[in-house]
Backbone as CSV, one residue per row, in Angstrom:
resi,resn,N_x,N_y,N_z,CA_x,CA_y,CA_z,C_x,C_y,C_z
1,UNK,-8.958,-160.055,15.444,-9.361,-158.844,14.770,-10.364,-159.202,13.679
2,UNK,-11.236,-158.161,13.686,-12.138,-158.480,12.634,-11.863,-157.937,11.495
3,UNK,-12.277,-158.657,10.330,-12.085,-157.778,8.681,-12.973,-158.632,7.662
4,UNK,-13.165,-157.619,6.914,-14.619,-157.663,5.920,-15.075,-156.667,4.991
5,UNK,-16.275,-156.797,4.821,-16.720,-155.087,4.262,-18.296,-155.122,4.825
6,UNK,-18.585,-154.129,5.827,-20.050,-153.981,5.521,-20.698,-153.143,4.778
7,UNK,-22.100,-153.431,4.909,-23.259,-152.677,4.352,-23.104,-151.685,3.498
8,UNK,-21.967,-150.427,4.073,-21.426,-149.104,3.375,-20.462,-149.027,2.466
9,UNK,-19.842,-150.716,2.636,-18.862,-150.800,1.716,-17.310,-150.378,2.652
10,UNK,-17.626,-150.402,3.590,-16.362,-149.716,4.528,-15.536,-151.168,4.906
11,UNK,-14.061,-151.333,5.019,-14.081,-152.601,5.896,-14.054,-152.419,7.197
12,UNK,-14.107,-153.651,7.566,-14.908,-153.871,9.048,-13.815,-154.541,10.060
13,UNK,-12.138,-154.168,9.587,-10.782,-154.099,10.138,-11.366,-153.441,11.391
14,UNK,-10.844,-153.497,12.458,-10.934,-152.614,13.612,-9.994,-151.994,14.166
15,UNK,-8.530,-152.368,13.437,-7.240,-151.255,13.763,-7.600,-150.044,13.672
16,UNK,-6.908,-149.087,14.506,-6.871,-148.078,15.056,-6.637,-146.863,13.446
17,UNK,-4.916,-147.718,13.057,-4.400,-146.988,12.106,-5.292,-147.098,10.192
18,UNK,-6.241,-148.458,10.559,-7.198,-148.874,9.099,-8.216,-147.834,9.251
19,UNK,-8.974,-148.046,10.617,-9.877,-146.527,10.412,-10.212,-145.482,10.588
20,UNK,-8.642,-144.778,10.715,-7.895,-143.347,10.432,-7.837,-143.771,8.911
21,UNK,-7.640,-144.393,8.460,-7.289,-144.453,6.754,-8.383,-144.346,6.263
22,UNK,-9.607,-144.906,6.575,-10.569,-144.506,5.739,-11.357,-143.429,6.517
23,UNK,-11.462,-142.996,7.475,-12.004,-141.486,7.497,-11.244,-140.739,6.919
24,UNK,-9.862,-141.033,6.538,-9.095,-139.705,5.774,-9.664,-140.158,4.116
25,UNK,-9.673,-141.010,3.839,-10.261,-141.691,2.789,-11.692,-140.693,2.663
26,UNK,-12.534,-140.944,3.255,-13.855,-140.102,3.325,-13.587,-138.678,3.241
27,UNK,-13.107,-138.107,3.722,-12.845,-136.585,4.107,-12.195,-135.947,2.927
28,UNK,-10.987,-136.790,2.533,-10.359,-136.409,1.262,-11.357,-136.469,-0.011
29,UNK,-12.166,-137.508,-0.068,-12.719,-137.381,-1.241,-14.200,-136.484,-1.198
30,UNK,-14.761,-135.688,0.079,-15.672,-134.910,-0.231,-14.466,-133.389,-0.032
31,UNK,-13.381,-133.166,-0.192,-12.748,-131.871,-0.063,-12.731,-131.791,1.601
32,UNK,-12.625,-132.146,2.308,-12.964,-132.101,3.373,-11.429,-131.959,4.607
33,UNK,-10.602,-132.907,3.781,-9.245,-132.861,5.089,-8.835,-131.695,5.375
34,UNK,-8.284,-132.007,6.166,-7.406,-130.418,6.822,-8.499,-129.108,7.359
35,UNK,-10.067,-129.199,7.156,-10.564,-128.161,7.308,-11.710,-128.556,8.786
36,UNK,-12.114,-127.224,9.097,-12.790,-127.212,10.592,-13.854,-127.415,10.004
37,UNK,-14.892,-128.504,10.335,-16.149,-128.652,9.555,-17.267,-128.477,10.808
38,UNK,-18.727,-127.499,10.479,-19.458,-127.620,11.519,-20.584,-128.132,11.229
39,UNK,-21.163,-129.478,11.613,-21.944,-130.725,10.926,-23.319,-130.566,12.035
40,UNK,-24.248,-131.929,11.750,-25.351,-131.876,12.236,-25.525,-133.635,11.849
41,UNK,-25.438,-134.078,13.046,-25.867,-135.930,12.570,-26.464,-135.922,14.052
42,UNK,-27.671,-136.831,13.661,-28.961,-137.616,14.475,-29.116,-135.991,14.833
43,UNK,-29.611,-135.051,14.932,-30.028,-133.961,15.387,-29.231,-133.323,16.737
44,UNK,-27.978,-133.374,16.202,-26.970,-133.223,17.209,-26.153,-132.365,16.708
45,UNK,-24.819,-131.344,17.015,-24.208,-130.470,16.566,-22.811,-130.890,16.398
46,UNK,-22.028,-130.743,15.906,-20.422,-131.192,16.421,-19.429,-130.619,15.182
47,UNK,-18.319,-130.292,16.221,-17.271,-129.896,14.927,-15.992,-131.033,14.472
48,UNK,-16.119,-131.489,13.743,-15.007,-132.568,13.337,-13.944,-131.804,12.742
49,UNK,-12.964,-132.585,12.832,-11.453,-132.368,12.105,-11.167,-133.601,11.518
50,UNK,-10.205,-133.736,10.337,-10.056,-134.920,9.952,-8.392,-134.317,9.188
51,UNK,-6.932,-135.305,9.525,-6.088,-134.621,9.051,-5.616,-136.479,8.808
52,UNK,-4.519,-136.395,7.967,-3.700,-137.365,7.839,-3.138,-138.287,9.202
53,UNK,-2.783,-137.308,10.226,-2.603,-137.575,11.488,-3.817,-138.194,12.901
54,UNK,-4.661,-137.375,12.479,-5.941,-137.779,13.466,-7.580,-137.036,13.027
55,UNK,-8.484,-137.788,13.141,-9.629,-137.370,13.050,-10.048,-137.305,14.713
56,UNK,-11.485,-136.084,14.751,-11.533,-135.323,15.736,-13.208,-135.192,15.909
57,UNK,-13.836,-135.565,16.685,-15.164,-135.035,16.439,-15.413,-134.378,18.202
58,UNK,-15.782,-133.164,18.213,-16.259,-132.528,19.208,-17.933,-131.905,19.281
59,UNK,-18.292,-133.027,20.654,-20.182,-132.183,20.484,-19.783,-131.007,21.015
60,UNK,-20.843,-130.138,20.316,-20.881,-128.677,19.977,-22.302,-128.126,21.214
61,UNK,-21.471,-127.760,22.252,-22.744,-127.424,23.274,-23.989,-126.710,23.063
62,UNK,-24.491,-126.557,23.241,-26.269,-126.138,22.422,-26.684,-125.110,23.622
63,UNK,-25.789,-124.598,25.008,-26.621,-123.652,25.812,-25.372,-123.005,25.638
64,UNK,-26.617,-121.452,25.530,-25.679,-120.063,25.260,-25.009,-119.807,26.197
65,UNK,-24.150,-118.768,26.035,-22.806,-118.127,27.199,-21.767,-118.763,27.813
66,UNK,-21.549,-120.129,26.747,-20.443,-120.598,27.359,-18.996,-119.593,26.830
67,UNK,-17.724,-120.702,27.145,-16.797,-119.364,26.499,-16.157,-119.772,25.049
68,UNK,-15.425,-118.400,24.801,-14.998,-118.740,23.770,-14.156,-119.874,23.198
69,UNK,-14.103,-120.381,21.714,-13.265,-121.601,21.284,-13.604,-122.744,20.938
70,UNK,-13.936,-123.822,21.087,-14.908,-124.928,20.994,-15.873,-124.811,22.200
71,UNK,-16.719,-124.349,22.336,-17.578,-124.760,23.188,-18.224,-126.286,23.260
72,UNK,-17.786,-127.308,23.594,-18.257,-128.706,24.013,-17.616,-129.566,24.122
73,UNK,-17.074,-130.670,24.016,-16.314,-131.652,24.516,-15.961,-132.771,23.206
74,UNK,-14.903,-133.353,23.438,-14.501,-134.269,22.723,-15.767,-135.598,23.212
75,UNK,-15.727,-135.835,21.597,-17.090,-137.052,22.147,-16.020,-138.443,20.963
76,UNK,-15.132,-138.170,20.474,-14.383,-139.229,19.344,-12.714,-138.945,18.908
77,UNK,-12.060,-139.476,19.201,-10.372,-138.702,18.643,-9.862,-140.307,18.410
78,UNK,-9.556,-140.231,16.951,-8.617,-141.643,16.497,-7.453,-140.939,15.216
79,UNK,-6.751,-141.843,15.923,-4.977,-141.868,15.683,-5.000,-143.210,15.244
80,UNK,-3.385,-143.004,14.739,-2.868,-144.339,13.853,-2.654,-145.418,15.247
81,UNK,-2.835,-144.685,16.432,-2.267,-145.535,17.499,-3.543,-146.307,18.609
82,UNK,-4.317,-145.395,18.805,-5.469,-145.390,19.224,-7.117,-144.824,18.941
83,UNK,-8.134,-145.287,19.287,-9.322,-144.612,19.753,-9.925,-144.212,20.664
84,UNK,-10.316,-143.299,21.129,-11.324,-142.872,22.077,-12.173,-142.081,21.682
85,UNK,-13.205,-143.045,22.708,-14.450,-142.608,22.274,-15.130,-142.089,23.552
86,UNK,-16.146,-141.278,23.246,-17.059,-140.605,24.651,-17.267,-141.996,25.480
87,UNK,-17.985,-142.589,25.238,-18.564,-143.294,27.029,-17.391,-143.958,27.057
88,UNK,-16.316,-144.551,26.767,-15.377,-145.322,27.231,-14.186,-144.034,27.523
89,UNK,-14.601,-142.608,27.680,-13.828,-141.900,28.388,-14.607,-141.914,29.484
90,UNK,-15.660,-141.950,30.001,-16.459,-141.521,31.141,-16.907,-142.869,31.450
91,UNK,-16.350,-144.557,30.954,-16.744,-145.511,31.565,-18.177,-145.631,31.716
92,UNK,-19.138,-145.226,30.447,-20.743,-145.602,30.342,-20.787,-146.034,29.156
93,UNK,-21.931,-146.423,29.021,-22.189,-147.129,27.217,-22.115,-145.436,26.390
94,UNK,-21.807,-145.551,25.125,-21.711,-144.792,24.340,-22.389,-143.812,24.003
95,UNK,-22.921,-142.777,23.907,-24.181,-141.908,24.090,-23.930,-141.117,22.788
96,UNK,-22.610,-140.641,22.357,-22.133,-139.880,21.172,-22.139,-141.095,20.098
97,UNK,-21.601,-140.715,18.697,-21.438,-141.606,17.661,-19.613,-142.449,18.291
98,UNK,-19.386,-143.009,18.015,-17.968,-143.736,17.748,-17.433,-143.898,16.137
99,UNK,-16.340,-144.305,16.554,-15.509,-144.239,15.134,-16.301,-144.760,14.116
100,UNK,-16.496,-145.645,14.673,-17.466,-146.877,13.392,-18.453,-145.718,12.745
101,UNK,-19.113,-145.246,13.750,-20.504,-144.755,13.373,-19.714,-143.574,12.511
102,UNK,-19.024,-142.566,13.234,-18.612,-141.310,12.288,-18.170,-141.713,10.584
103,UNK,-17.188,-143.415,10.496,-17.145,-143.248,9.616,-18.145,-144.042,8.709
104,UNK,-19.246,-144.585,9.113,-20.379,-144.960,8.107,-20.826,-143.751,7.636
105,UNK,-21.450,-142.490,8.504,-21.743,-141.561,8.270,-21.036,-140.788,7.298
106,UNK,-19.995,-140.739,7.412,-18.981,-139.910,6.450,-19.262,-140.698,5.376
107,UNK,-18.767,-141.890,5.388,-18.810,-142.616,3.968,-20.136,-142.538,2.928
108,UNK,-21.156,-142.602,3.999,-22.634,-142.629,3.187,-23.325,-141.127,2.945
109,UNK,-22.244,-140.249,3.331,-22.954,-138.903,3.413,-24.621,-138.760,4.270
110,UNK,-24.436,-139.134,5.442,-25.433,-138.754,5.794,-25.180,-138.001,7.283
111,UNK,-24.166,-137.021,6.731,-24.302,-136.020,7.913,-24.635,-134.801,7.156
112,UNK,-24.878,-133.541,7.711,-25.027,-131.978,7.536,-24.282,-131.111,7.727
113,UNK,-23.719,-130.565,6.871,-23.128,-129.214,6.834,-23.186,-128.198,6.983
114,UNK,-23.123,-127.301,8.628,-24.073,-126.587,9.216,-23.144,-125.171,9.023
């Protein structure tokens, strides 16, 4: 296992249950846990969740008339137990952000609040 701190200051642990702790870490300290957030990172749409229990990021489909509720797909879901991430649900390289990435982003504030 790896551990450290990079660049963002985040450590660079790769347990499942360390980085659920610091996206709740992130989320808690912009007001953020417990609430439905609708964001904008790399010019992309998505609605995240972030609770004590699990953080959640869903891309947010971009063509009209789909149906009601989340319209788009889980592209990130980490638990104290596991991660999954988009291309290692669909067995391709990664095309969405991953944990890592959601939580540099969170940490450095460089997502949008749409």
């Amino acid at each position: 296992m790896e551990t450290g701190e990079n660049s963002s200051g985040c450590s660079t642990d790769t347990s499942p249950s360390r980085i659920l702790t610091q996206l709740v870490e992130a989320c808690a300290s912009r007001g953020w846990l417990n609430r439905n957030l609708r964001i904008r990172l790399k010019d992309a749409r998505y609605r995240i969740f972030c609770s004590e229990a699990e953080f959640t990021a869903f891309r947010v489909n971009d063509n009209c008339g789909v149906s009601p509720g989340i319209p788009g797909w889980p592209v990130c879901i980490v638990s104290a137990e596991r991660i999954i991430e988009d291309g290692r649900m669909k067995g391709f390289p990664l095309a969405e952000p991953g944990a890592r990435e959601w939580l540099a982003s969170l940490s450095t504030g460089s997502i949008e609040l749409i």
